[in-house]
C-alpha positions as CSV (number, residue, x, y, z in Angstrom):
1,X,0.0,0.0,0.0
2,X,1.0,3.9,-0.7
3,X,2.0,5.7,2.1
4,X,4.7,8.1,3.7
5,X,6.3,6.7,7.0
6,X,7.3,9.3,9.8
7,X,10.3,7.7,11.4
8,X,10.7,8.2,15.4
9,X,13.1,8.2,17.5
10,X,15.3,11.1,16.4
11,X,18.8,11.5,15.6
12,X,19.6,9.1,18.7
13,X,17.8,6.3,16.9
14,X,19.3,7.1,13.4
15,X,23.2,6.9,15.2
16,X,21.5,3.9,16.3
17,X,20.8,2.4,13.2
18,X,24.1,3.2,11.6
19,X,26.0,1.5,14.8
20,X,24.6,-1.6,13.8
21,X,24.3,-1.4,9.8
22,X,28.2,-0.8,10.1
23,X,28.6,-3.6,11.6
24,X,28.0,-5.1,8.5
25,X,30.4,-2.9,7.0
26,X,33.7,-3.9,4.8
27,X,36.5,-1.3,4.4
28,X,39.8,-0.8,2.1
29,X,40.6,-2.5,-1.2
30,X,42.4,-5.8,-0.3
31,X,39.5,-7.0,2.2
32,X,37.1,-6.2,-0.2
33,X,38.5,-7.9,-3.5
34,X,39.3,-11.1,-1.0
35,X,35.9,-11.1,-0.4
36,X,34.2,-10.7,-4.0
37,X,36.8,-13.5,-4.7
38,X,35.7,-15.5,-1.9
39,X,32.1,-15.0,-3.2
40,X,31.1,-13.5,-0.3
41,X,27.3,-11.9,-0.6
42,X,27.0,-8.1,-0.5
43,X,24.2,-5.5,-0.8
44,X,26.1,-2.6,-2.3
45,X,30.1,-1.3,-3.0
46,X,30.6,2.8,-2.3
47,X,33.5,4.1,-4.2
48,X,35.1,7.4,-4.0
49,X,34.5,9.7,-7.0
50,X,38.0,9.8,-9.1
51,X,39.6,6.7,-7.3
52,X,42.1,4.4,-9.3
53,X,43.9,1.9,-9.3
54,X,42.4,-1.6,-7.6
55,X,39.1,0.7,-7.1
56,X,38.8,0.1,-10.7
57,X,39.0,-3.7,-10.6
58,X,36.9,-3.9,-7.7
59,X,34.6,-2.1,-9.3
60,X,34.8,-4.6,-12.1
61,X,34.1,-7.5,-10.5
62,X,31.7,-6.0,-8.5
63,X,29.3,-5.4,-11.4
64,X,30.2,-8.7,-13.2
65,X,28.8,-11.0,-9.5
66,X,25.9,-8.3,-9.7
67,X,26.8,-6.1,-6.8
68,X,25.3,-2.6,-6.9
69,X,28.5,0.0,-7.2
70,X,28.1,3.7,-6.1
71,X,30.1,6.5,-6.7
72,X,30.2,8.5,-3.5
73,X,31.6,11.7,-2.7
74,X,35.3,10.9,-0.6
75,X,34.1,12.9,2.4
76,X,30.9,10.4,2.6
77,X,32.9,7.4,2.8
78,X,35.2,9.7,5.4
79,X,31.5,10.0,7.5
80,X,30.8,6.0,6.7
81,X,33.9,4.6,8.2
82,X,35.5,7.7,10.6
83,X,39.0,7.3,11.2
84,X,39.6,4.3,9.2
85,X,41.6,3.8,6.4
86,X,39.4,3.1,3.8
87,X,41.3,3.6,0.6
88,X,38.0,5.0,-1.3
89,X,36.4,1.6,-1.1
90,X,33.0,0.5,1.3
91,X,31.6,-2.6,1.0
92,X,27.9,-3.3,2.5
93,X,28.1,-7.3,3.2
94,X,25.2,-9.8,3.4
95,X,24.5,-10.2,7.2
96,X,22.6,-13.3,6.2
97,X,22.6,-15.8,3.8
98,X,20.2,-15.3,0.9
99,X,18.1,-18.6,-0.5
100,X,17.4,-18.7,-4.0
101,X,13.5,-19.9,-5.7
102,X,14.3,-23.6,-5.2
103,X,14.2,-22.9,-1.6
104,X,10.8,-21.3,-1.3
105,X,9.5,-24.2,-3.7
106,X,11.5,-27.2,-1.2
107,X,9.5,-25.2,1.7
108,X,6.3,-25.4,0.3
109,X,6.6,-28.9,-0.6
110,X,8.2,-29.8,2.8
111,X,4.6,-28.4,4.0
112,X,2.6,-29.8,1.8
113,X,1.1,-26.8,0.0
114,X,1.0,-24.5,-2.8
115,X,4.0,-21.6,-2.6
116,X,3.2,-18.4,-1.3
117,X,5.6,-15.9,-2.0
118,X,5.9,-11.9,-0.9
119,X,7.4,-10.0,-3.9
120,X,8.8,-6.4,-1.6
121,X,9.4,-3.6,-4.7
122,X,11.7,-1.6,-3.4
123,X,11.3,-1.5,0.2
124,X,14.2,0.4,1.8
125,X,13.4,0.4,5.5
126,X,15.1,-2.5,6.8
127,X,12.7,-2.0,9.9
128,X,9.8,-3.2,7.6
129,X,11.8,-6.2,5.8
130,X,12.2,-7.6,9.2
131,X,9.1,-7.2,9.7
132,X,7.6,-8.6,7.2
133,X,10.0,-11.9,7.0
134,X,8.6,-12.3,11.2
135,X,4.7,-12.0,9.5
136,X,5.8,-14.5,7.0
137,X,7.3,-17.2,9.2
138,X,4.5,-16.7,11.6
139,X,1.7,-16.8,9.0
140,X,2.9,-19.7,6.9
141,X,4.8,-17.6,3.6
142,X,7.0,-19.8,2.0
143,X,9.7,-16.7,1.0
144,X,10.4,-13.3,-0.1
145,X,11.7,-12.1,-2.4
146,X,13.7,-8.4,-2.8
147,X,15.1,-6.9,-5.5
148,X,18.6,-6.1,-5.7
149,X,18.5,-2.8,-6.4
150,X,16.9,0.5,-4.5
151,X,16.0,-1.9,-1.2
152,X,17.2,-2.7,1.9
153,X,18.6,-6.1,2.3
154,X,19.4,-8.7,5.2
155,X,21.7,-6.2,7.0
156,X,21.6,-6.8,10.8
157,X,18.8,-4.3,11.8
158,X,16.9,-6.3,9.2
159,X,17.6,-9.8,11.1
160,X,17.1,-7.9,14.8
161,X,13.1,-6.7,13.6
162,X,12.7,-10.2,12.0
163,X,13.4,-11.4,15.8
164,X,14.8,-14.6,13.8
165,X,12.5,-15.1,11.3
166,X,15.4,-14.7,8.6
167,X,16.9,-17.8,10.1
168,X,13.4,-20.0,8.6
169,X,12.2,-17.6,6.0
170,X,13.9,-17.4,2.5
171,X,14.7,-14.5,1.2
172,X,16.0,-14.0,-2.5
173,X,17.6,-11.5,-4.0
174,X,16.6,-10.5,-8.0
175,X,17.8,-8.3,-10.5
176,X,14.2,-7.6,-12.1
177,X,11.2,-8.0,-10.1
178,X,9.2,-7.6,-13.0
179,X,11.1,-10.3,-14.8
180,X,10.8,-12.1,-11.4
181,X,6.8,-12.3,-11.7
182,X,7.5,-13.8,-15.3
183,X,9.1,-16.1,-14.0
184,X,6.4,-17.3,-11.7
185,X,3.9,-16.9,-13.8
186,X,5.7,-19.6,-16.1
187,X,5.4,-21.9,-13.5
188,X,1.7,-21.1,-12.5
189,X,1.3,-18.6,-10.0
190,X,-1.4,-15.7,-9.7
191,X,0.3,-12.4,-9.0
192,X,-1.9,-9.7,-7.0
193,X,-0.7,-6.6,-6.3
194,X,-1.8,-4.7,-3.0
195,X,-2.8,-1.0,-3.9
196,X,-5.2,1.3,-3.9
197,X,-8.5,0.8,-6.7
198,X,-8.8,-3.3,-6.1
199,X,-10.9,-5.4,-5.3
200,X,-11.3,-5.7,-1.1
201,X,-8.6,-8.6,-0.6
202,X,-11.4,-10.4,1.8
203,X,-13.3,-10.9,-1.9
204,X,-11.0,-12.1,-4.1
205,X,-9.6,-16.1,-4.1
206,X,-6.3,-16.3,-2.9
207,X,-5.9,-20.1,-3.0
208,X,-3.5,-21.8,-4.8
209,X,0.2,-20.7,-6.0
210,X,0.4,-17.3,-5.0
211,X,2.8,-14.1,-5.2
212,X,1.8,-10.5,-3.3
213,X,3.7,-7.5,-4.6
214,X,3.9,-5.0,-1.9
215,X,5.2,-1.4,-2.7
216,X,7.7,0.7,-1.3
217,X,7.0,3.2,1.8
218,X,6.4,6.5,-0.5
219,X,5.9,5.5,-3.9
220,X,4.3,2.2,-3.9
221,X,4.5,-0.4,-6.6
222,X,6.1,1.0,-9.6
223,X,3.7,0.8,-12.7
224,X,5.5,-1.3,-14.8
225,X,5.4,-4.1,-12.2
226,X,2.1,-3.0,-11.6
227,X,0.7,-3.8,-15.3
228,X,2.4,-7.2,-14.7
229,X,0.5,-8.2,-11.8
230,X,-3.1,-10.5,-12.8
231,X,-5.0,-8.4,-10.1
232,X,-5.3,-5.9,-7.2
233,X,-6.3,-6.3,-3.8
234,X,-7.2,-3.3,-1.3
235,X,-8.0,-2.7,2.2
236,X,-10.8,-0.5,2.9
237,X,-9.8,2.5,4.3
238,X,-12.5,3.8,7.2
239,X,-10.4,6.5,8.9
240,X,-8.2,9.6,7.9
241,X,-5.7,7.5,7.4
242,X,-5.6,6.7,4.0
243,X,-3.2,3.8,4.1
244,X,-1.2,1.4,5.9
245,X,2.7,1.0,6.7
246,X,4.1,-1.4,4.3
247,X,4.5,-4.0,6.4
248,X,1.3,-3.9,8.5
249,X,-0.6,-4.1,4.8
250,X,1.7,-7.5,4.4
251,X,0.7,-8.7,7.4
252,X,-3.2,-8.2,6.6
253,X,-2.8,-10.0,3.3
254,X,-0.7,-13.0,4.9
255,X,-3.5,-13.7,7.1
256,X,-6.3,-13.4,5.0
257,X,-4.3,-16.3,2.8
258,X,-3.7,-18.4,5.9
259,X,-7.5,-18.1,6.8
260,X,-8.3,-18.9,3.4
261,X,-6.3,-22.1,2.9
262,X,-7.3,-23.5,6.1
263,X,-10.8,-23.1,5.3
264,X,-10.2,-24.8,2.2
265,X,-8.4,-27.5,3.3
266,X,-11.3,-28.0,6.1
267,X,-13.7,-27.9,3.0
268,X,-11.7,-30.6,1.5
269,X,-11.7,-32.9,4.6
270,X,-14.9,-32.7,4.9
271,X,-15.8,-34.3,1.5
């Protein structure tokens, strides 16, 4: 669902945040090529404007494994990593492992039923990931999936709102969500998107294999994935309120496909 999040907490939460996202943090050239070599999984390189040299290479083999690079200014890396060497090189590392589709898929067969996937476009509060992954592994989602680009990832304050739901929840990373729902659809699943203008999600069937796109915190789904998806679900709004946070809206959703397997798999006993 659309909305615009108002973040509490301050300044003292945001130095917060950044104590524990750098802890996920990889600095200066030689750590950071032993790592790409290593194939070590990371959500995004910084690079100083102008660098040389290895910075170059990095770069290089940063964008062939499909690791986001970014040119930053060399007094933002000085802010990212104060007092550290950091030869005009950042590295943002995986503080989890991500699954891939085979995993979702081997979970949903382990259970016995049809996948059900969350598709996140471009969520970038890792506050709502976590979130969201705890939802999943409580309502019974087989995975999520993230693209790699313009979102948040598994970083530790992530894993921390999860409350370890990242630990039994896959989460894959793709290039292309919108080639991401192809995929899927190839192998049979319904894609709805959560919006505004749909049908109320209490109405429409969300039995069988199943993937929910759910938009980022101020612009929502993007349209392109939007004209990809086979339908839209909404929640009435009764308040001033006009929408939900992101995650709260997944949460909604999740159980309203729990509630409506189980009733269909009582249906089916009962026959």
């Amino acid at each position: 669902m659309r909305e615009r999040e108002r973040r509490k907490g301050g300044p003292e939460k945001g130095r917060e945040q950044n104590r524990e996202e750098n802890r996920s943090l990889l600095i200066g050239r030689n750590p950071i090529i032993e790592a790409l070599k290593s194939g070590r999984e990371m959500e995004k390189i910084l690079i100083a404007k102008g660098a040389g040299g290895s910075v170059v290479k990095i770069a290089a083999m940063a964008r062939e494994m499909g690791v986001p690079v970014y040119e930053r200014e060399k007094s933002a890396l000085d802010r990212i990593a104060p007092g550290q060497a950091h030869q005009g090189v950042a590295a943002y590392v995986s503080a989890y492992r991500y699954g891939e589709l085979k995993d979702i898929y081997d979970k949903a067969a382990e259970q016995g039923e049809d996948p059900f996937i969350i598709l996140l476009d471009n969520l970038e509060d890792p506050h709502n990931l976590g979130a969201v992954m705890r939802t999943a592994e409580c309502a019974g989602a087989h995975g999520v999936v993230i693209p790699k680009r313009r979102s948040c990832g598994l970083t530790e304050t992530a894993a921390k709102a999860s409350a370890g739901a990242v630990e039994y929840v896959p989460c894959v990373r793709t290039s292309n969500i919108g080639q991401m729902i192809d995929k899927l659809k190839e192998n049979g699943f319904w894609i709805a998107a959560c919006d505004m203008g749909g049908q109320p999600y209490y109405e429409q069937d969300l039995t069988g294999k199943l993937a929910v796109v759910i938009g980022s915190e101020g612009q929502g789904i993007s349209p392109l994935v939007k004209k990809k998806c086979d339908f839209t679900v909404s929640m009435p709004m009764r308040g001033r309120i006009t929408s939900l946070n992101a995650s709260n809206a997944a949460a909604v959703l999740m159980y309203e496909v729990r509630r409506q397997r189980d009733a269909k798999t009582r249906l089916e006993r009962a026959d």
